[in-house]
Legacy VTK file of the C-alpha trace (Angstrom):
# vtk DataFile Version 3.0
C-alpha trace
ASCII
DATASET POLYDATA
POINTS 134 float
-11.393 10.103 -11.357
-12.802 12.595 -9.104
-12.970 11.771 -5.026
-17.099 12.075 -5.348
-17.250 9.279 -7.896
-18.740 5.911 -7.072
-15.915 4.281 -6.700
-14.461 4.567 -2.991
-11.469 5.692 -1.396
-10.887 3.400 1.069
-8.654 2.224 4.394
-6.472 -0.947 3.731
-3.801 -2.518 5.615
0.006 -2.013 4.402
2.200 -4.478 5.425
5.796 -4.798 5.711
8.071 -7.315 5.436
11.671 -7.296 6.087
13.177 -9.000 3.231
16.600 -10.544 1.869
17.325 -8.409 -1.444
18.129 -11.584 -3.564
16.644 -13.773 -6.349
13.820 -15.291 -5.368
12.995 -13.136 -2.550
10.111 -11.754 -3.935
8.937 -14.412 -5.502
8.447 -16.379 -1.827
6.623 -13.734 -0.202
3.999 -13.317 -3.672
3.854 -17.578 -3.312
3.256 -17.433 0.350
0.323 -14.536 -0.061
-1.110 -16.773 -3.199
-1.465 -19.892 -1.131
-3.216 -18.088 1.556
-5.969 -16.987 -1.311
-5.503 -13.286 -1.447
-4.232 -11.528 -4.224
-1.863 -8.448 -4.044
-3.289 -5.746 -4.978
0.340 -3.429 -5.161
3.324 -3.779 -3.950
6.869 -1.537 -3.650
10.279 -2.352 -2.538
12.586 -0.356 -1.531
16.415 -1.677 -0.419
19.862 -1.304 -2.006
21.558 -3.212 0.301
21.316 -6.850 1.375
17.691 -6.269 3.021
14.990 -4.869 1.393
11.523 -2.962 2.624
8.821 -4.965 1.105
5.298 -3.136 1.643
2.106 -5.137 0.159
-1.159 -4.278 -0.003
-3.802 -6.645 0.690
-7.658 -7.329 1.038
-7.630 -10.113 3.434
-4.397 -8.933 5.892
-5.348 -11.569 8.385
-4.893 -14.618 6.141
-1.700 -13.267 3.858
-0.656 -12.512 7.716
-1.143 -15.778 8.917
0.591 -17.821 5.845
3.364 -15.511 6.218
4.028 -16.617 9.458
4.174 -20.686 8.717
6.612 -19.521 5.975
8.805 -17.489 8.432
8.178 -14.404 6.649
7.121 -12.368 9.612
5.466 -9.261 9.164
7.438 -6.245 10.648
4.967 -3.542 10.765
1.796 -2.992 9.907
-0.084 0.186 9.075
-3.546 1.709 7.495
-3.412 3.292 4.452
-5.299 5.313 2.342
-6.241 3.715 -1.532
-7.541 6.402 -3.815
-9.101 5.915 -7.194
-6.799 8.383 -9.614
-7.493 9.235 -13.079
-5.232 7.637 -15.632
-3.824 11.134 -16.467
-1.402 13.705 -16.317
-1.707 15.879 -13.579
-4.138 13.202 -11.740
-1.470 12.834 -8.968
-0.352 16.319 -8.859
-4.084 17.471 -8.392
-4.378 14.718 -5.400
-0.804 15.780 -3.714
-1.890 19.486 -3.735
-4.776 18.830 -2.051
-3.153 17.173 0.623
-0.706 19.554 1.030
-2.747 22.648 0.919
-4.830 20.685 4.448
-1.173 20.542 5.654
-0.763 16.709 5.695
2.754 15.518 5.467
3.183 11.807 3.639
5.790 9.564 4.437
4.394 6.682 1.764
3.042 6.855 -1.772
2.536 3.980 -4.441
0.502 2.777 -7.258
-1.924 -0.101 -6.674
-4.137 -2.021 -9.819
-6.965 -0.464 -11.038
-5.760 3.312 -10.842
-5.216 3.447 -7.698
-3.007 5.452 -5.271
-2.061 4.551 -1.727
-1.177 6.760 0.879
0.182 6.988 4.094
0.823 9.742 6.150
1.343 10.147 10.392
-1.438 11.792 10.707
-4.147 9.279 9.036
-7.156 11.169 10.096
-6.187 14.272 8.599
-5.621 12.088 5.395
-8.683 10.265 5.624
-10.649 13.670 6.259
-8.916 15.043 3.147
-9.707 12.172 0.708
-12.878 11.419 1.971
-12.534 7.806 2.845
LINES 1 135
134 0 1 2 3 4 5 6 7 8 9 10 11 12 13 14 15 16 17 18 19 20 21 22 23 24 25 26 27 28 29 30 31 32 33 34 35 36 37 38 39 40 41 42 43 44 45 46 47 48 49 50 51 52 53 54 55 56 57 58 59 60 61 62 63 64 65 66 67 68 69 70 71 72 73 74 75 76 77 78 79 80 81 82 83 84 85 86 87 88 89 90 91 92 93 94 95 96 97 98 99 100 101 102 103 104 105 106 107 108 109 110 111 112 113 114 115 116 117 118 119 120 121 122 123 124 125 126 127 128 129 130 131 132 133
């Protein structure tokens, strides 16, 4: 899907949680975000070890924020993002990347959200947001 089409590139909120890399671990923080109402729309996790990076993106940061607290699952950073309708395609993410690159915009985060999305994040998040229009 080209960046001009109706559907909008957007900011969102990424957050990370610091989690125990163990059964279950997962499945606590997706509980915690469900009884607060908000659905995840992606979510990575990255962690060989005993602790594990958990980065979720959702609509409604405040409340998954809040419930996450009362269950002791603190949040550990928080940071804006980029979410990017892509094509369903090959090449769709290539095409996107290159672009960023050629404006000279360095990521440091990339992952696929529902609905063919993308989600970016990058140190400099205007030049990202300049480049992908949101």
């Amino acid at each position: 899907m080209p960046l001009d089409s109706p559907v909008m590139t957007h900011i969102a909120a990424d957050l990370i949680i610091e989690i125990e890399n163990s059964p279950g671990a997962l499945a606590k923080v997706a509980t915690a975000v469900s009884d607060a109402g908000v659905n995840l729309a992606a979510a990575t996790c990255l962690g060989a070890g005993d602790r594990a990076e958990l980065h979720i993106l959702v609509k409604h940061a405040e409340a998954a924020r809040h419930l996450l607290a009362i269950t002791a699952l603190a949040i550990s950073r928080e940071r804006q993002v980029v979410v990017v309708p892509v094509e369903d395609r090959p090449g769709a993410l290539a095409d996107l990347t290159r672009r960023i690159a050629a404006a000279g915009i360095n990521l440091d985060l990339v992952y696929v959200a529902t609905g063919d999305r993308s989600v970016f994040g990058s140190p400099d998040l205007e030049g990202l947001k300049t480049v992908l229009g949101a």
